[in-house]
C-alpha positions in Angstrom: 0.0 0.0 0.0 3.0 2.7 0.6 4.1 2.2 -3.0 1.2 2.8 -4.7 1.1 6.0 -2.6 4.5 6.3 -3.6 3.6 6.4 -6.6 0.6 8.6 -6.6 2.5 11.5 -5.0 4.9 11.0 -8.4 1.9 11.1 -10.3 0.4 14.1 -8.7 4.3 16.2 -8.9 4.1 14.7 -12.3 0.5 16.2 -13.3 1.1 19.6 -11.8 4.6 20.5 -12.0 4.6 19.5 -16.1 1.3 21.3 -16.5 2.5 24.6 -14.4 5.5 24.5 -16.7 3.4 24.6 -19.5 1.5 27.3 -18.4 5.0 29.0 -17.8 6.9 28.2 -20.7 3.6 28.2 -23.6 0.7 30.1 -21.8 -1.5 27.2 -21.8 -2.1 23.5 -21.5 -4.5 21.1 -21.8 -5.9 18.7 -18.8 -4.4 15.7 -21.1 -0.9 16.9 -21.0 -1.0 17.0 -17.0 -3.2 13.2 -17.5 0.2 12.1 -19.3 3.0 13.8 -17.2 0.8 12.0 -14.2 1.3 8.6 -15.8 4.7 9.0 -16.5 6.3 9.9 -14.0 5.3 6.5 -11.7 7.4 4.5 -14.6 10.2 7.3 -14.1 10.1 6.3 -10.9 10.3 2.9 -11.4 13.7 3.2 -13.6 14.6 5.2 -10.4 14.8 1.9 -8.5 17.7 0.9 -10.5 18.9 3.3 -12.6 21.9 2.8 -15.1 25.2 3.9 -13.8 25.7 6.6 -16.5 23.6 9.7 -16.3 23.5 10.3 -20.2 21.9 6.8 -20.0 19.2 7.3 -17.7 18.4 10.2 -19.4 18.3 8.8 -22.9 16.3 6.4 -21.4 13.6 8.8 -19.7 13.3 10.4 -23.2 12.5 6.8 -24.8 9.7 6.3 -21.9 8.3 9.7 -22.1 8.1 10.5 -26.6 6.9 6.7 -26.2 4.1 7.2 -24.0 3.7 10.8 -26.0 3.5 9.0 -29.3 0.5 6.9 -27.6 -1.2 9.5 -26.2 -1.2 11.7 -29.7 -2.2 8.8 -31.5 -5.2 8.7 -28.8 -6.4 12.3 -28.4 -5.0 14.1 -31.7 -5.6 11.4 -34.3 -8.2 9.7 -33.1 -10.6 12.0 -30.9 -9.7 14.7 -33.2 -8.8 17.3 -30.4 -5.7 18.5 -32.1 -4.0 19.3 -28.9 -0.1 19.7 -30.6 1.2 18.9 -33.8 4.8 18.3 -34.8 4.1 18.2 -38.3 5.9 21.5 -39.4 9.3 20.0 -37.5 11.9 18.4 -38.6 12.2 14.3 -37.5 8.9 14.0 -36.7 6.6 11.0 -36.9 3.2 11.1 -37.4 3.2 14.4 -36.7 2.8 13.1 -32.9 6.9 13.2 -31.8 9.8 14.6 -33.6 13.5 14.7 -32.4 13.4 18.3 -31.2 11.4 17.1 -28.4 13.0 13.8 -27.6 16.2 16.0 -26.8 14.0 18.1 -24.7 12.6 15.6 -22.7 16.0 13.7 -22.0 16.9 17.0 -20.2 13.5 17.4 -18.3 14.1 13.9 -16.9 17.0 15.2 -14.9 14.5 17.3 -12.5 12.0 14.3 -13.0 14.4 12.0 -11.9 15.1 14.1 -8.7 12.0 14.4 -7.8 11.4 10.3 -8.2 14.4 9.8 -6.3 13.4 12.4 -3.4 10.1 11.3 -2.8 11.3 7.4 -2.9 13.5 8.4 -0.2 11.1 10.1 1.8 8.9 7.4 1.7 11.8 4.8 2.4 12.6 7.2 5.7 9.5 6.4 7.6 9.9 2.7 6.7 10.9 0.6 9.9 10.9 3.1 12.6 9.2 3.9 15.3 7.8 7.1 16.6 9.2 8.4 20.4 6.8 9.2 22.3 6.6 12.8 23.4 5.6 12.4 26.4 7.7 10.0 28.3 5.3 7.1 30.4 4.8 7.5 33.8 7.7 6.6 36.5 6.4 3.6 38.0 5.8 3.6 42.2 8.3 2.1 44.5 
């Protein structure tokens, strides 16, 4: 049960922080970009568990995870609901007009805060594991 609240609180850092940087970087976002960054970031935090010793790695590999899970999610709400939500089309390297290059760079350097933040809140939740609370009120002296 404490990893899948683990994992939840990536989710939720996940949803928010990607969509406030959105909202920062582009002036707007859509409630299905937070939806993906939400489900991503869990599986970040899974490579987190054992990540590969070299740091280009792990980030080449958040890039694969996250223009992967992109690519799904475009096929879902851009080609088939229609919604039109972004379009790579007009860059360079693209596929499908769903993921180009330009972006899988961009997310290899976004998992480095990702990645942080995985590894942060998996230690947080490892810290509580296995100890116990003092009380703070010490028990009462026994009568002689």
């Amino acid at each position: 049960m404490k990893k899948l609240a683990e994992y939840a609180v990536c989710a939720l850092l996940g949803a928010t922080g990607y969509g406030a940087l959105e909202l920062a970087v582009r002036g707007r976002t859509h409630w299905s970009m937070a939806l993906l960054a939400g489900v991503v970031m869990p599986v970040l935090s899974l490579i987190m568990q054992r990540p590969p010793r070299s740091p280009f790695l792990l980030c080449a590999l958040g890039a694969a995870v996250i223009t992967a899970f992109e690519f799904a999610a475009g096929m879902i709400v851009n080609v088939a609901l229609g919604w039109q939500v972004w379009s790579y089309a007009g860059l360079p390297l693209n596929y499908k007009g769903q993921i180009c290059a330009q972006y899988a760079a961009a997310w290899s350097v976004l998992c480095l805060p990702a990645f942080a933040l995985c590894r942060a809140v998996h230690r947080s939740f490892r810290a509580g594991r296995g100890r116990r609370r003092r009380p703070s009120v010490p028990p009462p002296a026994a009568d002689r």
